[in-house]
PABATOR-388434 format. One record per residue (C-alpha): x, y, z; residue number from 1. Coordinates in steps of 0.5 Angstrom, whole numbers, plus 500, padded with zeros to 3 digits. Layout:
<sites>
<X X | Y Y | Z Z | k NUM>
...
</sites>
This chain:
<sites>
<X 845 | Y 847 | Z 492 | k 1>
<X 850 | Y 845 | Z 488 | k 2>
<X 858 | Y 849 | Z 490 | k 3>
<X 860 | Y 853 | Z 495 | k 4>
<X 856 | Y 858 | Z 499 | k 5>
<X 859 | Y 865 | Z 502 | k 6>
<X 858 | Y 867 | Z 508 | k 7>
<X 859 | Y 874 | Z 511 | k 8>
<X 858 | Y 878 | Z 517 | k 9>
<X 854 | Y 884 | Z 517 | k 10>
<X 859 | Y 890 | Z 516 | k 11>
<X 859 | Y 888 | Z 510 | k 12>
<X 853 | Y 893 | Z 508 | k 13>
<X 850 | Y 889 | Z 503 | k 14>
<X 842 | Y 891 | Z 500 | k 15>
<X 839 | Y 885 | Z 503 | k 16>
<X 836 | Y 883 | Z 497 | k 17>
<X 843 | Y 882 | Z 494 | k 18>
<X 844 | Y 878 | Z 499 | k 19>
<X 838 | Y 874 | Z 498 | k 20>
<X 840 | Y 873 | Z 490 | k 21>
<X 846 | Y 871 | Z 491 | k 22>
<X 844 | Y 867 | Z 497 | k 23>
<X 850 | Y 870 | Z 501 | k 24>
<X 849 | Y 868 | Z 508 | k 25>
<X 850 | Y 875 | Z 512 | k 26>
<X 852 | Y 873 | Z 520 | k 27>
<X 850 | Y 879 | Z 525 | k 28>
<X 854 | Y 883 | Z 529 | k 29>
<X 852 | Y 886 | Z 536 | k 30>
<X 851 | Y 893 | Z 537 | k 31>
<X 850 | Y 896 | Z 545 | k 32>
<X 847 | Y 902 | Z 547 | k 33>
<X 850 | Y 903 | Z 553 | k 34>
<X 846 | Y 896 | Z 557 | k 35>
<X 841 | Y 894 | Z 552 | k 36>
<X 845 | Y 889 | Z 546 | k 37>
<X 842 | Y 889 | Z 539 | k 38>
<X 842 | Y 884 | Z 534 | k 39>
<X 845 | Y 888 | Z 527 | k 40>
<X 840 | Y 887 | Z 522 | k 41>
<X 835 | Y 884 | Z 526 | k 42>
<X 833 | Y 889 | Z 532 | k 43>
<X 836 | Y 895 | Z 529 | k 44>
<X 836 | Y 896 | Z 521 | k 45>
<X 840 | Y 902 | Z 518 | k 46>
<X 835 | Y 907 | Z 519 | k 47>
<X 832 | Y 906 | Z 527 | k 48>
<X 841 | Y 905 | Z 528 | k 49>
<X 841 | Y 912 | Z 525 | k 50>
<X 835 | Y 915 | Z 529 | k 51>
<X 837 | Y 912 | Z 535 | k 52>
<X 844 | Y 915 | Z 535 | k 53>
<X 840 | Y 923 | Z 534 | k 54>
<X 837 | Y 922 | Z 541 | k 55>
<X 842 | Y 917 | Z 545 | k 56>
<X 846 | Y 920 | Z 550 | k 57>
<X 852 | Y 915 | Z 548 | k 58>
<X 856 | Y 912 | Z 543 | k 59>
<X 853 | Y 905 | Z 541 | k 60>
<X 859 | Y 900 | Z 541 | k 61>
<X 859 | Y 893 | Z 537 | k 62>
<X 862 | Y 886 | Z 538 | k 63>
<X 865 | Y 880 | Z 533 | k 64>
<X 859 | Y 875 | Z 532 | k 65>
<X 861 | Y 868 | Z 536 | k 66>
<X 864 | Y 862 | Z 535 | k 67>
<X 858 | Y 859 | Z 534 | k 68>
<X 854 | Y 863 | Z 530 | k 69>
<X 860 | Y 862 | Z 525 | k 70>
<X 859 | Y 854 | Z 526 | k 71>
<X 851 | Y 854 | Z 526 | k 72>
<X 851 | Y 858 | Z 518 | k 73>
<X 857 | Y 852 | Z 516 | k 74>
<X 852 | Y 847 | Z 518 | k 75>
<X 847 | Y 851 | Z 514 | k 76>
<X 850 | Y 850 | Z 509 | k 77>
<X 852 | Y 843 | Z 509 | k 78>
<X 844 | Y 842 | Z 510 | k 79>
<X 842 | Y 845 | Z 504 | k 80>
<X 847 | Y 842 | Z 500 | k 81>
<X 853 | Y 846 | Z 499 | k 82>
<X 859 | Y 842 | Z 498 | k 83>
<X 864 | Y 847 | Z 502 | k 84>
<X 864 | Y 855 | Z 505 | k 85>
<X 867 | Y 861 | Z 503 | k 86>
<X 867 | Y 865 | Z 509 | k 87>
<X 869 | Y 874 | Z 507 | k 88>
<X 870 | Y 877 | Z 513 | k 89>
<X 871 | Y 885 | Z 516 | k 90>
<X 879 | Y 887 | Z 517 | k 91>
<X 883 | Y 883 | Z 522 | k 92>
<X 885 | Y 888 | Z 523 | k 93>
<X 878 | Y 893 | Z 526 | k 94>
<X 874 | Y 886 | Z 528 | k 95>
<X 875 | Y 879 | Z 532 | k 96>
<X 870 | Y 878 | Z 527 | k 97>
<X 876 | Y 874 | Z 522 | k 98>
<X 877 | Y 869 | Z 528 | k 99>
<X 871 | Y 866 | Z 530 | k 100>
<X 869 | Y 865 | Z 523 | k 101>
<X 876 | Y 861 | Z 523 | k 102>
<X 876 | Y 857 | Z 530 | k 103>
<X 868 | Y 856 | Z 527 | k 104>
<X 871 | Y 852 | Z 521 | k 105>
<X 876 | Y 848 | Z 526 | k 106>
<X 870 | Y 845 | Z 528 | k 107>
<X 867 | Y 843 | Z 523 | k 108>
<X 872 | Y 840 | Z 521 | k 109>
<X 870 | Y 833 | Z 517 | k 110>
<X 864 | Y 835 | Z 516 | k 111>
<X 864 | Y 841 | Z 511 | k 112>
<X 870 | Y 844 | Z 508 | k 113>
<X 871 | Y 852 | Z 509 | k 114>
<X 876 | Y 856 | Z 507 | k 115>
<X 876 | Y 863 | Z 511 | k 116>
<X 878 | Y 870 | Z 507 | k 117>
<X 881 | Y 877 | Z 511 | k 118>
<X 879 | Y 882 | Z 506 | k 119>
<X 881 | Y 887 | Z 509 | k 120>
<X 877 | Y 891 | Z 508 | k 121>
<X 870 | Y 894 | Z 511 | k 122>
<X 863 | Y 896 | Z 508 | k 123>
<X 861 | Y 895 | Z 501 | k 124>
<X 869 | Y 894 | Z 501 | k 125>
<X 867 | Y 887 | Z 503 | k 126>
<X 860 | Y 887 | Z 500 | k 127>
<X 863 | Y 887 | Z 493 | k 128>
<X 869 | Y 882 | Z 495 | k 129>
<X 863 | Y 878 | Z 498 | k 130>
<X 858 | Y 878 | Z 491 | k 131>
<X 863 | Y 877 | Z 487 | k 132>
<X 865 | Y 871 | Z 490 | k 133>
<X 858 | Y 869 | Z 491 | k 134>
<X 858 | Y 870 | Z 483 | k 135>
<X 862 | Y 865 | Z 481 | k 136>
<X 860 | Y 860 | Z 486 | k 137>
<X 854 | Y 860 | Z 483 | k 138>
<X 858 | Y 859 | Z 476 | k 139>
<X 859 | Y 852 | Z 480 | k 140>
<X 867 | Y 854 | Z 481 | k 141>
<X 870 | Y 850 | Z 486 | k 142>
<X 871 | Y 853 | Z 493 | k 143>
<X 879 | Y 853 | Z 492 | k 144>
<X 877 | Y 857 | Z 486 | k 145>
<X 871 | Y 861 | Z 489 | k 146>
<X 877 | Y 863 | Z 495 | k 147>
<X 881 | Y 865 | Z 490 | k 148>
<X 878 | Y 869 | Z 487 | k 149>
<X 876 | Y 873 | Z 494 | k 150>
<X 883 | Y 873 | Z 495 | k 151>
<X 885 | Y 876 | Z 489 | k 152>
<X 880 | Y 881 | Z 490 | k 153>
<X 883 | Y 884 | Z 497 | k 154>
<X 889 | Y 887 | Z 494 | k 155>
<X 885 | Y 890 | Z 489 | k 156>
<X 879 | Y 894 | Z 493 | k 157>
<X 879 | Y 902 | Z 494 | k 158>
<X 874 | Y 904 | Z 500 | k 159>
<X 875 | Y 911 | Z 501 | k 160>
<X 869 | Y 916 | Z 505 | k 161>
<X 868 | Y 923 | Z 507 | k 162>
<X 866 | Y 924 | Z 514 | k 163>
<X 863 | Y 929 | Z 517 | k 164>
<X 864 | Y 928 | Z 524 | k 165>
<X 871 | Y 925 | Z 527 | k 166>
<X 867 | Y 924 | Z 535 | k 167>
<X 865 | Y 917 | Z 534 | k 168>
<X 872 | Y 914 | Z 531 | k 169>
<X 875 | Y 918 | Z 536 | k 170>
<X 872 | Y 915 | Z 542 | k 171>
<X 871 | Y 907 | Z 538 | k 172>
<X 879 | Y 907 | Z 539 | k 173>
<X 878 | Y 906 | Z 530 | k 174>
<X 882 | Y 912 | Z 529 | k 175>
<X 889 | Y 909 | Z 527 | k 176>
<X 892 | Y 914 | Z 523 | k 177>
<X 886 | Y 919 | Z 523 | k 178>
<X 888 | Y 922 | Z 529 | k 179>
<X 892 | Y 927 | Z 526 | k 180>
<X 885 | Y 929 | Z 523 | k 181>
<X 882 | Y 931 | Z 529 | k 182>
<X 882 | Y 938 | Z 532 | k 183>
<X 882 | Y 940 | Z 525 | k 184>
<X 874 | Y 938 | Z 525 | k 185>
<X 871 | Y 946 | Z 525 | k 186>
<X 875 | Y 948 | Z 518 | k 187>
<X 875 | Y 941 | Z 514 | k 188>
<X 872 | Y 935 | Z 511 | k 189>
<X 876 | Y 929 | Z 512 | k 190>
<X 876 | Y 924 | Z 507 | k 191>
<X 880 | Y 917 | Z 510 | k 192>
<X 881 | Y 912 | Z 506 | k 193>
<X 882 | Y 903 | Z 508 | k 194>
<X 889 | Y 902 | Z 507 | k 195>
<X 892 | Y 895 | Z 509 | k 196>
<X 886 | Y 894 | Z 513 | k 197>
<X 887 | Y 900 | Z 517 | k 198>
<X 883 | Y 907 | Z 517 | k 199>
<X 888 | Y 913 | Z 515 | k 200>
<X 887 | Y 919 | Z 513 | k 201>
<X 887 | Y 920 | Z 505 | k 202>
<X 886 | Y 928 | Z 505 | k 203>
<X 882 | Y 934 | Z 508 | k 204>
<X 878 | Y 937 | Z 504 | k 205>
<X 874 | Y 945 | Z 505 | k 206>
<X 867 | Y 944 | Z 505 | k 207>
<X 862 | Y 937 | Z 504 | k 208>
<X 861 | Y 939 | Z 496 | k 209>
<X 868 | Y 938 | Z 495 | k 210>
<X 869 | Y 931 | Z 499 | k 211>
<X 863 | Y 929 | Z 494 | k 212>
<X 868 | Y 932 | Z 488 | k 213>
<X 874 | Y 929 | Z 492 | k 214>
<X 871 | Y 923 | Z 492 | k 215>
<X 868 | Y 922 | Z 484 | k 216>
<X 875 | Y 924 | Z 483 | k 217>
<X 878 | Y 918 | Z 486 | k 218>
<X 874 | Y 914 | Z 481 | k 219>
<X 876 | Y 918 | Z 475 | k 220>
<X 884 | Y 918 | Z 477 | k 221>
<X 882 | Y 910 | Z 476 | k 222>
<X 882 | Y 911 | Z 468 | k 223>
<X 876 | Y 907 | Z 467 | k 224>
<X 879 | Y 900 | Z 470 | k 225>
<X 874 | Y 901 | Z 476 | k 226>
<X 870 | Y 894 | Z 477 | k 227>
<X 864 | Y 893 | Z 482 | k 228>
<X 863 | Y 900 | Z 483 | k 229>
<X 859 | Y 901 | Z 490 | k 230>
<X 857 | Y 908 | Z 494 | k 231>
<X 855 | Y 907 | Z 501 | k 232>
<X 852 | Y 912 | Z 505 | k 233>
<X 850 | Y 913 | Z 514 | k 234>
<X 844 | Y 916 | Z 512 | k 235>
<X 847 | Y 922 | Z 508 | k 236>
<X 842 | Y 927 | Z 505 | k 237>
<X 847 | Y 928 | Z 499 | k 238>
<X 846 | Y 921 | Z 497 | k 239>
<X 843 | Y 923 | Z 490 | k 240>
<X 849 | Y 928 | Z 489 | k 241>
<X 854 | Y 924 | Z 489 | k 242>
<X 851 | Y 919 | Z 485 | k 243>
<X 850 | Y 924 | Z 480 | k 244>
<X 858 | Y 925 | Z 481 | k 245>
<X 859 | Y 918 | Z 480 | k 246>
<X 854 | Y 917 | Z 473 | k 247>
<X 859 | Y 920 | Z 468 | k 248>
<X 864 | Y 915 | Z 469 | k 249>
<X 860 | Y 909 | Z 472 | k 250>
<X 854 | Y 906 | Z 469 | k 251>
<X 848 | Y 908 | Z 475 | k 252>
<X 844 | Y 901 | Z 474 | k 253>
<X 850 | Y 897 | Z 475 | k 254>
<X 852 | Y 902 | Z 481 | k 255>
<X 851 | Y 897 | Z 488 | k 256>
<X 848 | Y 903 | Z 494 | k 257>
<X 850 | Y 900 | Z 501 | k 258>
<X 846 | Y 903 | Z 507 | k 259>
<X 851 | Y 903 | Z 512 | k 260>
<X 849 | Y 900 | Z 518 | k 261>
<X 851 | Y 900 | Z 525 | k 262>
<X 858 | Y 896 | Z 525 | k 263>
<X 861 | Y 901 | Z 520 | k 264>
<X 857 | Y 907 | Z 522 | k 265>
<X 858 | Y 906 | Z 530 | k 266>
<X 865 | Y 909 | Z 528 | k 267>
<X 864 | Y 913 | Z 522 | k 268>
<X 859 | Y 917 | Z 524 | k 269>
<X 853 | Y 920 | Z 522 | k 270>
<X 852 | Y 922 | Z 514 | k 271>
<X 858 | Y 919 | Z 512 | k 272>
<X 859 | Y 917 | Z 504 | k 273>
<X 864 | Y 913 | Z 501 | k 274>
<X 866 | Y 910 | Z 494 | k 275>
<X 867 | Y 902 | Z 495 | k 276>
<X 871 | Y 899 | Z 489 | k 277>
<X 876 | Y 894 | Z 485 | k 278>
<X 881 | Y 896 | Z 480 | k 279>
<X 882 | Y 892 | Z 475 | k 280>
<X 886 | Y 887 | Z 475 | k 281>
</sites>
């Protein structure tokens, strides 16, 4: 392969035949339910993550890839001809996923050039950093310019998402600002947006019809400067509803759906939704 290739890690929610397109490399997280460790994606997929938490007496937990799982994709890269890494990971500030992806590119050193990112993000937030990038690296940009452009990227991505429970965010200790949300859980619909990394409380809406609308609001206040318009989802049954929403101010077969899986939906909980995009720069 000719240029640089990007590399991940799962809580990017990607569709994997995305992935496979645009040959992004995607390493796992790890998810624990109680004493049994899964492998994100590859013991678990979204839909057994969403049915085992409908019958699990606890919480699943999720832990940073290693080290070397990060090391191991750099060198699959170098053996396939990839003449450099971009590695986009989760927030810093959620994950110490960032930080193995960068002791990793340490030791690589001498053997392929990597360039680590911090998008700040989460879920497709990430996900379309991420496809991006890999798009312009299969342009044959350079990594300078493939980092770049996932860097300039960072501060221009919009992830908000209308929960409808606050439990899982509650006990994972991703709360951050949203602490303020709960207690009010019986008579609102939360919606938190990232910011600067974190997960804070955006609004509260009255009822799950009005979180969709709320959302497809978020899009429209944009004015039609929205880029890589992506709608991720843990299981909700209300998916067509929002795209419907979506439909007049963005076009559906440009529109990325995102399964959201276990890494994300371990804190966010079941049937949560959400808009992931970037303003035009």
């Amino acid at each position: 392969m000719a240029g640089p290739r990007v590399i991940t890690d799962s809580s990017c929610d990607l569709p994997a035949d995305l992935a496979a397109e645009l040959d992004i490399d995607i390493i796992p997280l790890t998810i624990r339910f109680g004493n049994e460790e899964l492998v994100d994606r590859r013991d678990l997929s979204p839909k057994e993550f969403w049915a085992r938490c409908a019958t699990s007496p606890v919480l699943p937990e999720t832990s940073a890839p290693s080290a070397g799982a990060f090391e191991d994709a750099y060198r699959r890269a170098a053996d396939a001809g990839a003449d450099g890494v971009v590695a986009v990971t989760i927030s810093s500030q959620l994950s110490a996923t960032g930080q193995s992806a960068q002791m990793a590119a340490k030791s690589v050193q001498g053997e392929i050039p990597v360039r680590t990112v911090d998008s700040l993000s989460v879920t497709m937030g990430l996900g379309m950093i991420v496809a991006d990038a890999a798009r312009l690296a299969a342009q044959g940009k350079s990594i300078d310019e493939v980092a770049a452009r996932a860097e300039s990227l960072v501060s221009r991505t919009r992830v908000y998402g209308a929960l409808d429970t606050l439990e899982n965010l509650k006990k994972g200790g991703r709360v951050g600002g949203a602490q303020a949300l709960i207690g009010s859980m019986l008579s609102i619909k939360p919606i938190i947006e990232v910011r600067d990394g974190q997960v804070e409380p955006e609004s509260k809406q009255r009822t799950r019809t009005r979180a969709l609308r709320y959302l497809a609001d978020k899009v429209r206040q944009e004015g039609g400067g929205v880029e890589n318009l992506a709608v991720c989802h843990g299981d909700a049954p209300d998916l067509d509803e929002l795209i419907e929403l979506l439909e007049p101010l963005f076009p559906r077969d440009k529109m990325v759906i995102g399964d959201i899986g276990a890494v994300i939906g371990a804190h966010a909980g079941p049937r949560v939704i959400g808009v992931a995009y970037q303003v035009a720069g």
